[in-house]
C-alpha positions as CSV (number, residue, x, y, z in Angstrom):
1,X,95.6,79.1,100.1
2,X,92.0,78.5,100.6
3,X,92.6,79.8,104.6
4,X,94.4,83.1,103.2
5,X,91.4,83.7,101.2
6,X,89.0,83.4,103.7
7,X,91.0,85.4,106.6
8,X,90.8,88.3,103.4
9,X,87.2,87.8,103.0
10,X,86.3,88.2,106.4
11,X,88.6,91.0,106.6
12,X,87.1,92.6,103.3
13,X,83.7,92.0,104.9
14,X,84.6,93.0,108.7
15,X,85.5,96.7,106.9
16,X,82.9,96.7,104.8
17,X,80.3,96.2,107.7
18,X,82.3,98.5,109.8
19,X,82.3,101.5,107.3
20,X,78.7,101.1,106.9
21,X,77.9,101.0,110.6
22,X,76.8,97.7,111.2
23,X,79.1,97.1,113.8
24,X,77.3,94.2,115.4
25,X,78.1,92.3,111.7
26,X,81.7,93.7,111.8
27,X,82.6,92.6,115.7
28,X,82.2,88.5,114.8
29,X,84.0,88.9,111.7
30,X,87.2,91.5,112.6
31,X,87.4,89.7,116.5
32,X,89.7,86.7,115.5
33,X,91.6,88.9,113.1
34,X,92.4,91.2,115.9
35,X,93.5,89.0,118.0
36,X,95.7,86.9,115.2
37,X,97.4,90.6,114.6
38,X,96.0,92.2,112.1
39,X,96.2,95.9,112.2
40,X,93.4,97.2,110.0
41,X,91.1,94.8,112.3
42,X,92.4,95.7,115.5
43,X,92.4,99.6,114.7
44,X,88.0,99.2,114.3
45,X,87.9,96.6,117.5
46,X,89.4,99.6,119.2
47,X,87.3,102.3,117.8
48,X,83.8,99.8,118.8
49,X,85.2,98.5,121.9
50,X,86.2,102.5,122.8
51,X,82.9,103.1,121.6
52,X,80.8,100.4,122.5
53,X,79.4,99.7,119.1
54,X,78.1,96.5,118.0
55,X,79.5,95.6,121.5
56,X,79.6,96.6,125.2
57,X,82.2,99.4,125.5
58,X,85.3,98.2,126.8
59,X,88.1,100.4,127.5
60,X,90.5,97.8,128.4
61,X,90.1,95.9,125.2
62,X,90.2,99.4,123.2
63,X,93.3,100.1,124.5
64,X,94.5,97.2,124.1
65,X,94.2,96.5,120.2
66,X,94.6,100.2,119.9
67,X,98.0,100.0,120.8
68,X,98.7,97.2,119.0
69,X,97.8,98.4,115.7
70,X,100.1,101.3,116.8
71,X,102.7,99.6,117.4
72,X,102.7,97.8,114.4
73,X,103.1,101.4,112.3
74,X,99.3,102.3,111.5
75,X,99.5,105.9,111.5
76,X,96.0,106.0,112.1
77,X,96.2,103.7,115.0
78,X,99.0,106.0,116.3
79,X,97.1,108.7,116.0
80,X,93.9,107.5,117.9
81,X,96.3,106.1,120.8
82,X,98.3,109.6,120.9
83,X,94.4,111.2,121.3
84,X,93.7,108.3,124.1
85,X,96.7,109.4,126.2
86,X,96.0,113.2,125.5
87,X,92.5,112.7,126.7
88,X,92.9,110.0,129.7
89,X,90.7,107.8,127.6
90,X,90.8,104.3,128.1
91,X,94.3,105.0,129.5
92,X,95.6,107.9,132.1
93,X,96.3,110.6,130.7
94,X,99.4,111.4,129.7
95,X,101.1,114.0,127.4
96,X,104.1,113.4,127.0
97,X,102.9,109.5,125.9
98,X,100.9,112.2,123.3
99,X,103.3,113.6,122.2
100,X,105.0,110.7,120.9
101,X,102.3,108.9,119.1
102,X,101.4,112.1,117.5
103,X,105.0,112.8,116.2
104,X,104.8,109.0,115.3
105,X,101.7,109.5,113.6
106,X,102.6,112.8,111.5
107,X,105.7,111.5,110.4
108,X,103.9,109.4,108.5
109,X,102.2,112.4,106.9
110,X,99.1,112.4,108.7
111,X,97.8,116.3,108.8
112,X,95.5,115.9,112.1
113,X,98.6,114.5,114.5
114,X,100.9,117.6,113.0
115,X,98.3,120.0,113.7
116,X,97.3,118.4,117.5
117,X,101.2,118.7,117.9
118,X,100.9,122.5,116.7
119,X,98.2,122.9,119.4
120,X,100.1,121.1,122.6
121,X,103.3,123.4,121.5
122,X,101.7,126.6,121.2
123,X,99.7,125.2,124.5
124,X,102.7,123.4,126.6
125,X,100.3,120.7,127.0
126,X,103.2,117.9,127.7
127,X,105.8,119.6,126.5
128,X,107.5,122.9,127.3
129,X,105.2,125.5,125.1
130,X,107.5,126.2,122.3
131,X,105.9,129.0,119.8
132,X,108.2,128.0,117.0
133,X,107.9,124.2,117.0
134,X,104.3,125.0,117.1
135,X,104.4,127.1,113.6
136,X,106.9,124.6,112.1
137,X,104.2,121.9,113.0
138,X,101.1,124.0,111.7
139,X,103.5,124.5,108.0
140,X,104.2,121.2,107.8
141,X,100.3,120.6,108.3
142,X,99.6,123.0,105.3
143,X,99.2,126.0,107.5
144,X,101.0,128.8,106.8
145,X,99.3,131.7,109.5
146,X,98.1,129.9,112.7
């Protein structure tokens, strides 16, 4: 028990660092929970290895726990890989890889990936431009006249 409570101590401390932006605090203490799988952990490693705070950017690394966390049903985490293939950062680009972390990502209600999916519709970035899917996208974002 006494392990559980310190993996929850550094991970309450890793965030709390991390939210006030002393990254070089929050790397040590989020680093091993990355790597043993934790999602909230390996969603910031991403975002300062992407980033290169409190460490030496790293796309490789970013990528690599960002997809992880995605993969294990963060929205957020789906979200920030869905903008990584959209953008070719850390990762070629790739829209139609965009496309489905963003629809992974706003089907679990989060507002920015229904309205990025809004934009590539009415755009045909990755997808054939579809003005309809890209209302119904920018309603279910709260939107009713883009």
């Amino acid at each position: 028990m006494s392990d559980q409570n310190d993996l929850d101590m550094d991970l309450s401390s890793g965030i709390a660092a991390f939210e006030s932006k002393h990254f070089s605090e929050a790397a040590p203490l989020l680093r091993p929970l990355a790597e043993a799988g934790n999602a909230d952990a390996q969603y910031r490693m991403a975002i300062m290895a992407q980033n290169g705070l409190g460490m030496v950017a790293n796309e490789m690394l970013a990528y690599k726990y960002m997809k992880a966390a995605a993969e294990s049903g963060m929205g957020l985490a789906q979200h920030g890989l869905a903008f990584m293939y959209m953008e070719g950062e850390c990762v070629d680009k790739n829209p139609q890889m965009a496309i489905e972390w963003f629809t992974r990502a706003a089907d679990q209600g989060l507002q920015g990936a229904m309205t990025t999916l809004g934009m590539m519709y009415r755009q045909g970035n990755g997808v054939e431009a579809d003005e309809e899917k890209a209302r119904e996208w920018f309603r279910k974002a709260g939107f009713d006249d883009m």
